[in-house]
C-alpha positions in Angstrom: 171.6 41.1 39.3 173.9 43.6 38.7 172.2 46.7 37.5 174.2 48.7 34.9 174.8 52.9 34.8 171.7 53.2 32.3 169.4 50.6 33.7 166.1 52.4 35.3 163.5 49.9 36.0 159.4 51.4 35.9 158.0 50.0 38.7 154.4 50.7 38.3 152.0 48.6 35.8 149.4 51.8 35.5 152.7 54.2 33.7 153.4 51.1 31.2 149.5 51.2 30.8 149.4 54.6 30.1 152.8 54.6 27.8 151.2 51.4 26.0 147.5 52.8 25.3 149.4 56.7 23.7 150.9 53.8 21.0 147.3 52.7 19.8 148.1 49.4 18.6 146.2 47.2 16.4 146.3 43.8 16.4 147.7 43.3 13.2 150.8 46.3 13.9 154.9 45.5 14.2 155.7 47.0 17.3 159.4 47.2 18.8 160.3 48.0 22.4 163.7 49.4 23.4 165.2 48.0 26.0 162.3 45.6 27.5 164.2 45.2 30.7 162.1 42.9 33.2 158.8 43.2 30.6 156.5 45.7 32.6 155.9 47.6 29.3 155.9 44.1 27.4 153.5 42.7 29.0 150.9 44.9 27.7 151.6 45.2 24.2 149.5 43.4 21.5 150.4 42.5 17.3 153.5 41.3 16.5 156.5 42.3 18.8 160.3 42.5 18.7 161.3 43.5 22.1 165.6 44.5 21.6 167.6 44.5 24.8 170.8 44.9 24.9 171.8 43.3 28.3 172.1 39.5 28.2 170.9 37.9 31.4 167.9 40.2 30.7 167.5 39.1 27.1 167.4 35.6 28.8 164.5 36.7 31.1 162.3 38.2 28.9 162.9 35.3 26.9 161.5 33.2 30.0 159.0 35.2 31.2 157.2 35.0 27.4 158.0 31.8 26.2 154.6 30.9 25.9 153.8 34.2 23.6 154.4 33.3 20.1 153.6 37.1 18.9 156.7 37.9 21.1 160.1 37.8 20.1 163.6 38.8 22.3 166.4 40.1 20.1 169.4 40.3 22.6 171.6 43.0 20.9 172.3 46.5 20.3 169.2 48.8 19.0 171.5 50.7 17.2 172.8 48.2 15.0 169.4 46.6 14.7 167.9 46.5 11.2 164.3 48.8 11.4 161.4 47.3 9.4 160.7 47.9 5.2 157.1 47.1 6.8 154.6 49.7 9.0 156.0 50.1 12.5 155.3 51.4 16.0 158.2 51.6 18.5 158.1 52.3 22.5 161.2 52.4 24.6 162.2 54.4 27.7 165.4 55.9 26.3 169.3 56.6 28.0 170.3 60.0 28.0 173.7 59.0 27.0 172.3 57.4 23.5 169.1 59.4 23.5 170.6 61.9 20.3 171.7 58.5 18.3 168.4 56.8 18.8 166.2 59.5 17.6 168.6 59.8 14.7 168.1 55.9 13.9 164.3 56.2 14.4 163.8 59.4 12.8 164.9 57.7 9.0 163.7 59.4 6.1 163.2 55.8 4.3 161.8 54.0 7.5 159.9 56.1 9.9 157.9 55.3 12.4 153.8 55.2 12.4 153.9 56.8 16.4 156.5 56.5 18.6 156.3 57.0 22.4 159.5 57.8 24.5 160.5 58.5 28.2 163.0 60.7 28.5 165.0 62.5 31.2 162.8 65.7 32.1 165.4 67.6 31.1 165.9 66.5 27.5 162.4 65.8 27.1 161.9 69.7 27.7 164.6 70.6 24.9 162.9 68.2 22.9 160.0 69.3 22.9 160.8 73.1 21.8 160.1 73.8 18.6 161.2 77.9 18.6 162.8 79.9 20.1 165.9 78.2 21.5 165.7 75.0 20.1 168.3 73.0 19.1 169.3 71.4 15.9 167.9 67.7 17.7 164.4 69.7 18.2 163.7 71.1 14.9 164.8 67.6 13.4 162.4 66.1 15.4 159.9 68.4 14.7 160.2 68.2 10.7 159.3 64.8 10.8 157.1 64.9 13.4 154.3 65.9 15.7 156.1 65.4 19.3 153.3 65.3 22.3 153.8 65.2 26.2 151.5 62.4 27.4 152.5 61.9 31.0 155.0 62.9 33.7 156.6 60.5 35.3 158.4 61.3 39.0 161.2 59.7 39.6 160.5 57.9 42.6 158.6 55.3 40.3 162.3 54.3 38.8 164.1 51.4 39.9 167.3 52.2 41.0 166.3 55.8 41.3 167.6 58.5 38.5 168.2 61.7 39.7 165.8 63.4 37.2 161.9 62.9 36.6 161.2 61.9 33.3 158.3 62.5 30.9 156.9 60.7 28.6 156.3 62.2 25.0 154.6 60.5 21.7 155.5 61.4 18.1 153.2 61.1 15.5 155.3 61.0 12.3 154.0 63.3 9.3 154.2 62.6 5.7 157.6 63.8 4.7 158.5 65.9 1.7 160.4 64.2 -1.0 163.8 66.5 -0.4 163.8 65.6 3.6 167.6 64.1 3.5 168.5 67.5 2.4 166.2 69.7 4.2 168.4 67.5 7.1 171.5 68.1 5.8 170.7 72.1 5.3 169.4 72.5 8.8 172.8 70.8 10.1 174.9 73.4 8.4 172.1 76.6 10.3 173.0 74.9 13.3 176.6 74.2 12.9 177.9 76.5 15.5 174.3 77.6 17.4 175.3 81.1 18.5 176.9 82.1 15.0 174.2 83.5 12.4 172.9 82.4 9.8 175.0 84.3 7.6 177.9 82.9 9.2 176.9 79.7 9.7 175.8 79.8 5.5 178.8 81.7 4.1 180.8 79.1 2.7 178.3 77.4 0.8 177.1 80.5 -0.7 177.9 83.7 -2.5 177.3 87.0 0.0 175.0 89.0 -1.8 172.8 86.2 -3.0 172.6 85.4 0.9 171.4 89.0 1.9 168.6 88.8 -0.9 167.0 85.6 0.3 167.3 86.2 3.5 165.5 90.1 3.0 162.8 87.9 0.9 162.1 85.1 3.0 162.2 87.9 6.4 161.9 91.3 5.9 160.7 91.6 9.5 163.5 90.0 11.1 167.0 91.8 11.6 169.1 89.2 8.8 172.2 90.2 9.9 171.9 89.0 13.7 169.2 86.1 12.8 170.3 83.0 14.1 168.4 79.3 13.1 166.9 78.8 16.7 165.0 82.3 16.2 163.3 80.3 13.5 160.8 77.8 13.6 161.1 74.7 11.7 158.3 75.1 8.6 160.6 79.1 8.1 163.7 77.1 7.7 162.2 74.7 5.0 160.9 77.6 3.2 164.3 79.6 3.2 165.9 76.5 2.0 163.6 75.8 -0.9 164.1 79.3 -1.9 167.8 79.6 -1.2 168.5 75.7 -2.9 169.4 76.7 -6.4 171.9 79.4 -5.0 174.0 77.1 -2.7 176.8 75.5 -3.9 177.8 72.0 -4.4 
């Protein structure tokens, strides 16, 4: 079979164990899987699944390997342009690093989030993931507005077939109850990390009149040096509170 760029196979049954058990499913749950390539996480799910894979001759053996499951179900197409549940979900997937930023984005939906999600990601981007403050990036405060991100398990890359270069680790998200605004807490946070190393006044400028910047920024951190305070020097629950009292001042 020919074995495409992103393609990492887990070898071992106790890791997809693990991975499975940190989703805590219930019999009656909608679970997806990512990318189920030959089933080793499959095979250990329970409720109603929707494994998505993108590869066809794969699709066709998953579809094979379960036929006999009628709580299974293969979707052979992208998970990106795959519709996400109105219903309560759970969703497992080990995740490309090429994709990894467009996948959380899909997942991470203000009108369909997740119950718990669990992840393997490249060591590396698992790591920036899981920052909250300081240096985090826009991707890791996002996450960690709408969630609680965990580090279950490190996985070495010798147990990856073909062999990545990195280790991976695996990290679960329990998602929290989001405030009603979320979509443009989102859309403020894009605009304090629009150009990472600028500051917040820079970054904010535009969209709001100078002085009225300098006094809610002296408000919301009269410890902090405002005019050399940059987002990732903030952590997330700061930035929602300097947006809801800086809202009413930006402009349209």
């Amino acid at each position: 079979m020919l074995i495409k760029k992103d393609q990492k196979f887990l070898t071992k049954n106790w890791v997809a164990k693990k991975l499975v058990e940190a989703l805590e499913i219930k019999s009656d749950d909608l679970v997806i899987e990512i990318g189920g390539g030959k089933g080793r996480i499959t095979q250990f799910l329970k409720g109603k699944i929707i494994v998505v894979e993108k590869d066809p001759l794969l699709a066709e053996i998953l579809k094979e390997k379960f036929k006999e499951k009628e709580n299974i179900k293969i979707y052979c197409g992208d998970f990106l342009k795959f519709p996400l549940p109105k219903q309560k979900y759970k969703i497992i997937g080990n995740i490309p690093y090429s994709i990894a930023g467009k996948i959380i984005r899909k997942v991470f939906n203000p009108k369909r989030p997740p119950e718990i999600a669990v992840f393997t990601f490249p060591e590396t981007l698992g790591e920036k993931i899981l920052k909250e403050s300081p240096k985090g990036n826009f991707l890791s405060y996002y996450i960690h507005i709408f969630s609680k991100p965990k580090k279950i398990l490190f996985i070495d890359k010798n147990l990856f077939r073909p062999k990545p270069k990195l280790n991976s680790i695996a990290i679960k998200f329990e998602f929290k109850e989001l405030p009603e605004d979320v979509e443009k807490i989102v859309k403020f946070l894009k605009i304090c990390f629009k150009s990472p190393r600028k500051t917040l006044k820079n970054n904010l400028k535009k969209f709001i009149n100078e002085e009225d910047l300098e006094k809610v920024l002296k408000k919301c951190f009269p410890e902090k040096d405002i005019k050399n305070l940059r987002a990732h020097e903030l952590k997330p629950e700061d930035l929602i509170y300097f947006y809801r009292e800086i809202k009413n001042y930006l402009k349209n």
